[in-house]
N, C-alpha and C positions, 0 to 999 in steps of 0.2 A: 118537846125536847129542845128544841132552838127558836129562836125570834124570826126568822127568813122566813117566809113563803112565797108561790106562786098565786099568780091573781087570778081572776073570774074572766080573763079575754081569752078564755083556753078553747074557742069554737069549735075547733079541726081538729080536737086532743079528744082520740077515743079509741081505746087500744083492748081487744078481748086477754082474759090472763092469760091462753094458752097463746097467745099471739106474744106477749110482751116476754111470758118464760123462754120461748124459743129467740128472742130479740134476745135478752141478756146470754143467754146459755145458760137459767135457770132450771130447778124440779119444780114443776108444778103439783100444788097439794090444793085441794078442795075444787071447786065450781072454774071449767074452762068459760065457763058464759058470763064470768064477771065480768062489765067494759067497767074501765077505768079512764074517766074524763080529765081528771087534775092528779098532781104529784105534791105532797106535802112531807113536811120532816117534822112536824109541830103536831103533835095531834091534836091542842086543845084546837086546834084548823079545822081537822078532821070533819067532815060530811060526808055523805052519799056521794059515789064515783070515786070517793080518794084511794088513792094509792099511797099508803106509810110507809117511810122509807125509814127502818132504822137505822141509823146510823152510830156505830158505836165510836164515842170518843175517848178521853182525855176524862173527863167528868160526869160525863151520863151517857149511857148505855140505851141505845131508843129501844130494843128490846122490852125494855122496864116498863114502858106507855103502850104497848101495843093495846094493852086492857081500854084502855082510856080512848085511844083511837077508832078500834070496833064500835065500844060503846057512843063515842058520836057521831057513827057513821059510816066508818071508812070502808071497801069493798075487801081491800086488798093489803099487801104488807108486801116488800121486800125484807126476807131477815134472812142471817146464815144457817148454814149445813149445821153447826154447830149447836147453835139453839133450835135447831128442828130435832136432833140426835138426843139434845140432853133432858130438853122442856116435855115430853112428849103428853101428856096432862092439860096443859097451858094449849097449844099444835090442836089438840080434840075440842076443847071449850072452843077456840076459833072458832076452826071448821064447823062448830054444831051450833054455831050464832042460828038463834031461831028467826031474828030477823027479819033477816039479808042474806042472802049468797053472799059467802066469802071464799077469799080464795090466799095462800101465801104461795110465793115464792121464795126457792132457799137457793141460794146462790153461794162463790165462795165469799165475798164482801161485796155489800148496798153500796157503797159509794162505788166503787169501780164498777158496779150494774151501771146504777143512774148516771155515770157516764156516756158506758157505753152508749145507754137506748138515746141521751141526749145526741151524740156524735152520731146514728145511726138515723134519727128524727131528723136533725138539721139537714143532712145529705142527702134528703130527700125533697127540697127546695129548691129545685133545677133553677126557678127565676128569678131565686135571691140572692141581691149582693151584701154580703156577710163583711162589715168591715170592724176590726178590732183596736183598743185602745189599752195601752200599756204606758208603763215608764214611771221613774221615784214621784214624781208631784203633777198636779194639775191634769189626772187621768179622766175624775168622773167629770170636773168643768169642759174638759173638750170634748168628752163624747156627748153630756148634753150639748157645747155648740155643734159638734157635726150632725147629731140626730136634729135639731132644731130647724138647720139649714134644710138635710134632704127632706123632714116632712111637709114642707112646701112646695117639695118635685114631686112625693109619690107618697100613701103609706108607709110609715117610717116605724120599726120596732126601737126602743131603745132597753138597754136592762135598768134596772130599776135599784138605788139606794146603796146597798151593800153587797148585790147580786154580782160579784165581781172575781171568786175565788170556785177552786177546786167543787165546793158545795153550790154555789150562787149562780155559776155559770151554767152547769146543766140545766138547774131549776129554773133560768131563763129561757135556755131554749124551748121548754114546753110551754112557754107564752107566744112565741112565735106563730101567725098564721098566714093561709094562704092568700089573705089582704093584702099581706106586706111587702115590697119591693125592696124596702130595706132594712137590714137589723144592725144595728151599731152595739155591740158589748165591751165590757171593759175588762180588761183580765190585770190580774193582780195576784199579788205572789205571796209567800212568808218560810217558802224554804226551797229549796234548789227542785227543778226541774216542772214545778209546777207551770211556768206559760209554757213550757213546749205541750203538759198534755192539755192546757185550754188550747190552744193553738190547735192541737188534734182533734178537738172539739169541734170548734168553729171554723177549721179551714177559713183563713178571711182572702178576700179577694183583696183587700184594701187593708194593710197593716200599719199602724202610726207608732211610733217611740217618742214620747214628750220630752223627756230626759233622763240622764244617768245622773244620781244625788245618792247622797247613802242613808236610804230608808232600806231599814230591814237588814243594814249591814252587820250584825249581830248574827245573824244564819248564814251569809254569806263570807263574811272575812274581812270583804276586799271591794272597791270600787270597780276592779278589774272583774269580778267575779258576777256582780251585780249588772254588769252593762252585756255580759254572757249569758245571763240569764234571760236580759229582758231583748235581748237579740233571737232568743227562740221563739220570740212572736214569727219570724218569719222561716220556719224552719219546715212548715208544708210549703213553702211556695216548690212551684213544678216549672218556673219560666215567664208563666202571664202574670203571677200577682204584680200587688203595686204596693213599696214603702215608702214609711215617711220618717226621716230622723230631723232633729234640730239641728240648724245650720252653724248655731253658738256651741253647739255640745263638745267639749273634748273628745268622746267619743265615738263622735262623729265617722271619723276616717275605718273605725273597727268595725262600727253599724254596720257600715254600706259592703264593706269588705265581702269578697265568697256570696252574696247573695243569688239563688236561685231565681231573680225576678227584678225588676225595675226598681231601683231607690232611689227617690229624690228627696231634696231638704226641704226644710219650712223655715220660717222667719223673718227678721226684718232685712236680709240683704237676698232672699229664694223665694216667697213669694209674691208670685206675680202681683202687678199693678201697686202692692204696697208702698205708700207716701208718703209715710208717718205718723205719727199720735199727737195727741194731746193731753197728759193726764189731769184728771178731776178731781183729785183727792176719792174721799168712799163714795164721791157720786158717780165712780167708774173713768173710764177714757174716750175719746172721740178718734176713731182710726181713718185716716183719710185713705182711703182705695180707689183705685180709677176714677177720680174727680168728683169719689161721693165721702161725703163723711158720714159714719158708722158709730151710731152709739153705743159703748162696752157697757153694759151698768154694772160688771163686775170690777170692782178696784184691784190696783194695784196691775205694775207693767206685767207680771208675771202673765197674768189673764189676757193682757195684749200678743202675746205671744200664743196664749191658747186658741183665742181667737184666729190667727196667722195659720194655726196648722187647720183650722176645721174650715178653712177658706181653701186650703193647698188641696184639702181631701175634696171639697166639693167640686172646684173646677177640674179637677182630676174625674168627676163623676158627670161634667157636663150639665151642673148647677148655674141657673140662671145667674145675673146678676142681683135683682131683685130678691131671689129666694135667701141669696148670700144677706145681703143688707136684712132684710124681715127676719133671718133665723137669727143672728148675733144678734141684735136688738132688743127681739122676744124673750130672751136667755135669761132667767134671774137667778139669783144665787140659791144653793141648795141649804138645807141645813148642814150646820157647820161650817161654811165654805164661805165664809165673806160676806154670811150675815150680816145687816144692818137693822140695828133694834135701839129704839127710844122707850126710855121705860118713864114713866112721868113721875113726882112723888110731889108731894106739897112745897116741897121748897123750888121745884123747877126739873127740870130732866136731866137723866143720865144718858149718854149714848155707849150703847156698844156694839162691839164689831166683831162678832162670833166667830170665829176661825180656828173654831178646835176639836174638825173632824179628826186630824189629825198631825204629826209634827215630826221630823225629823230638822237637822242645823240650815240646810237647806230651805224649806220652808219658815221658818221661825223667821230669818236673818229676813227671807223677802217680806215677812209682815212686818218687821221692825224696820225696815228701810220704809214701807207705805206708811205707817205712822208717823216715820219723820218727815215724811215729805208733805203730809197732811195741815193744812192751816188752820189752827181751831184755836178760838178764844181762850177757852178753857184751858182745864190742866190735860193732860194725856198719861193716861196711868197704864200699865203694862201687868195683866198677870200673866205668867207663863209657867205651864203645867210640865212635869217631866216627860220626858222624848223617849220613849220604848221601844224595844228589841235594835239595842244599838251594840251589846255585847260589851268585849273589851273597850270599842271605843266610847262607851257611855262618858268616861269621866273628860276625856280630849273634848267632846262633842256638848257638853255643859257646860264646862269651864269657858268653851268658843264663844257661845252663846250668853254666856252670863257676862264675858266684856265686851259683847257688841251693847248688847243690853247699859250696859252702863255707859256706854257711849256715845246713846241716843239719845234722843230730845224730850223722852218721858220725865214724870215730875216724880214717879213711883214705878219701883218694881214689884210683882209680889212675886214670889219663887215657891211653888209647891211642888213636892218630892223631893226623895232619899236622894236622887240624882241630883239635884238642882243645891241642896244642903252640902253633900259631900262636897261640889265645884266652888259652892259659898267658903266652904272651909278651907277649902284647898289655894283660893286666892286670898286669902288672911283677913277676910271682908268682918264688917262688924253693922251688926241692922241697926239703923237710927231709930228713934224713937216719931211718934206721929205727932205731927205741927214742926217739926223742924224746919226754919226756916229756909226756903232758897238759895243754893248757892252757884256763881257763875261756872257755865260751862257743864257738859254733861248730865249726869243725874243731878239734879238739883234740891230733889226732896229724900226719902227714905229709900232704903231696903231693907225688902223682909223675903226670909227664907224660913220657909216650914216644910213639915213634912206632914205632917195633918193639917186635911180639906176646912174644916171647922178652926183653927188658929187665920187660917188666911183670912176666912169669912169675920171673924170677928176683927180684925186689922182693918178692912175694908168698911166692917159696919161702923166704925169711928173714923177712917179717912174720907170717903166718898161726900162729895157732894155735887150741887146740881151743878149742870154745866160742862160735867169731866166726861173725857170721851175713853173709854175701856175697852183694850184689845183684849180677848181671848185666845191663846193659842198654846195647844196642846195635845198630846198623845191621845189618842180614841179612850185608853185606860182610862185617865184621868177626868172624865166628862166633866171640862170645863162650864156647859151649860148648866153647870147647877149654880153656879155665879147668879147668871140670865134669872132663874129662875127664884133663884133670892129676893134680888132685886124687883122685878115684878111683884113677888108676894110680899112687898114692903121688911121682909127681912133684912137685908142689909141696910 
């Protein structure tokens, strides 16, 4: 049903059915002797031990796969009262799998189960310090530097990819084991209320906010609304926890406000021993800290400050100083996030610089400032993919973007999406044709605004050549990687 799973480090994950129904406050139907070792929401997953979680959404209904789930395997299902009441036909095939012992559970909604039994699993880690990671940009960069750092103190969990929401969070926790001293998660939001119930999840001993930007301001409204929201990361503290906001933040003052626990800031003027940087263009920065220099191989200052807060979390954790230096070092870029990729072609290379996990005005503008601050022979060409769930402010929030963009020091912009077209139209812009020559000051070559992926791609296939160095950045929608992937497969 969905692309997420849990992985194969589930050692200490083994739950009998009649144990897990009485965990969720489920009915149990078929075999109490089921143990189920893993949790899946994908059946094509499915094996022996799994537990099928359907989940019904939006556009598929995991009810639909349950066939398919048994069929590979799986022991177990969470589904609702509803489809036990209506399927009753479907309920008997299960249960009469000749197989395997099967077992379902009916509850009144899978996702609010697999909540719970995650929030009830994790609470059961007396020796684990659970620290969580939030806030609009640079969330999954810091939690791999914080996890990097502690797992050169002790066993370190970290969540994994996209495991970061209402869905991703539980199904991390059931990776968690009694290895681990520490599990660093990332919580992420797309409609109101969602980090208070991760936060009820994970309880963190250790809470971080990177910052307030308006990503996702399209569900929310408001700036003001979005910095409330990701303020309910620390909404179980009882006294002992520990926060961490940005010390540059506007928000700053509201963060720390009414907190039930300790908050301190992070950055270049709140982090201890911090001495300054150096930056490297895409070869990352060099952060001088207690009289040691620290190689960032993440680019751009943005990531110098990521860095700042997973240095504040660790000495806050009683992290050596070596462990500090060895984990930012070790840190490389994730997909999407600051890639850097050389693609070769007969006439010489292209370079790009993948950054289009995702986008909001806030993150675009700091990869268009790293661009311009970048020294390269070449040309520096710009595609930028439209910016999603931005609501009414979409048209403000393109337009912003589309006159930094020309502002810059790129040679080219390419602009794909309705978004990006409507702001082109809205500033009275007109696309130059390709070969245009040079002209002093600002954009110096063309613009191009489309709305179909394949118009960009063909604009490209006649501008690009070796030597150009190629930001991608853009909306998760949008998968700018297919750019990358062009490229490489000698299409463009």
């Amino acid at each position: 049903m969905a692309t997420a799973r849990t992985s194969d480090s589930q050692t200490n994950l083994a739950y009998r059915a009649d144990e897990l129904a009485s965990r969720c406050g489920g009915r149990l139907l078929g075999s109490d002797t089921v143990v189920i070792t893993r949790f899946e929401i994908d059946s094509r997953l499915c094996r022996p031990g799994a537990l099928f979680v359907a989940l019904v959404g939006e556009r598929q209904n995991g009810h639909d796969f349950l066939g398919d789930a048994f069929a590979r395997g799986a022991n177990a299902a969470l589904v609702t009262h509803e489809f036990v009441r209506e399927q009753p036909e479907i309920v008997a095939r299960i249960l009469g799998h000749s197989e395997n012992a099967t077992a379902l559970v009916a509850v009144d909604d899978p996702l609010r189960a697999l909540q719970e039994l995650a929030r009830r699993r994790l609470s059961e880690f007396r020796d684990l310090v659970r620290i969580a990671v939030t806030g609009s940009n640079g969330k999954t960069t810091t939690k791999e530097l914080i996890a990097g750092i502690l797992a050169h103190a002790a066993p370190t969990y970290r969540s994994g990819g996209n495991f970061n929401s209402e869905i991703g969070v539980p199904l991390s926790v059931f990776e968690v084991t009694t290895e681990h001293r520490y599990a660093v998660f990332e919580c992420a939001m797309n409609h109101p209320g969602e980090i208070g119930l991760l936060a009820d999840i994970v309880h963190p001993e250790i809470a971080l906010i990177t910052n307030i930007a308006p990503a996702h301001i399209g569900f929310l409204g408001s700036l003001e609304a979005i910095a409330a929201e990701k303020k309910a990361i620390f909404s179980n503290f009882t006294g002992e926890q520990h926060g961490f906001v940005f010390d540059g933040d506007r928000f700053e003052p509201y963060l720390t406000e009414g907190v039930n626990g300790t908050v301190e800031r992070f950055g270049e003027s709140s982090t201890p021993g911090y001495e300054g940087c150096e930056l490297n263009g895409l070869l990352g920065s060099t952060i001088r800290w207690r009289g040691r220099a620290i190689r960032v191989r993440l680019p751009g200052f943005h990531n110098v400050r990521n860095a700042l807060a997973a240095i504040s979390v660790a000495l806050k954790l009683g992290c050596s100083n070596d462990a500090i230096v060895r984990g930012i070092e070790e840190t490389a870029a994730l997909f999407g996030r600051g890639e850097l990729i050389t693609v070769r072609r007969e006439d010489g290379a292209i370079t790009v610089l993948q950054d289009c996990y995702n986008a909001n005005q806030h993150s675009v503008e700091a990869a268009i400032e790293l661009l311009d601050e970048t020294e390269w022979d070449g040309r520096k060409i710009l595609v930028l993919g439209a910016m999603k769930e931005l609501g009414e402010f979409a048209g403000e929030q393109h337009r912003g973007v589309l006159e930094r963009a020309r502002a810059s020091s790129a040679d080219a912009v390419y602009l794909l999406g309705e978004e990006f077209v409507a702001a082109f139209e809205a500033c009275s812009l007109q696309a130059e044709p390709s070969g245009t020559p040079p002209r002093e000051g600002g954009l110096r070559q063309q613009l191009v605004a489309e709305t179909e992926f394949e118009e960009v791609v063909q604009r490209l296939r006649a501008d690009l050549r070796a030597g150009d160095l190629v930001l991608l950045k853009g909306s998760r929608g949008m998968a700018l990687e297919r750019v990358t992937a062009r490229l490489e497969a000698g299409r463009v």
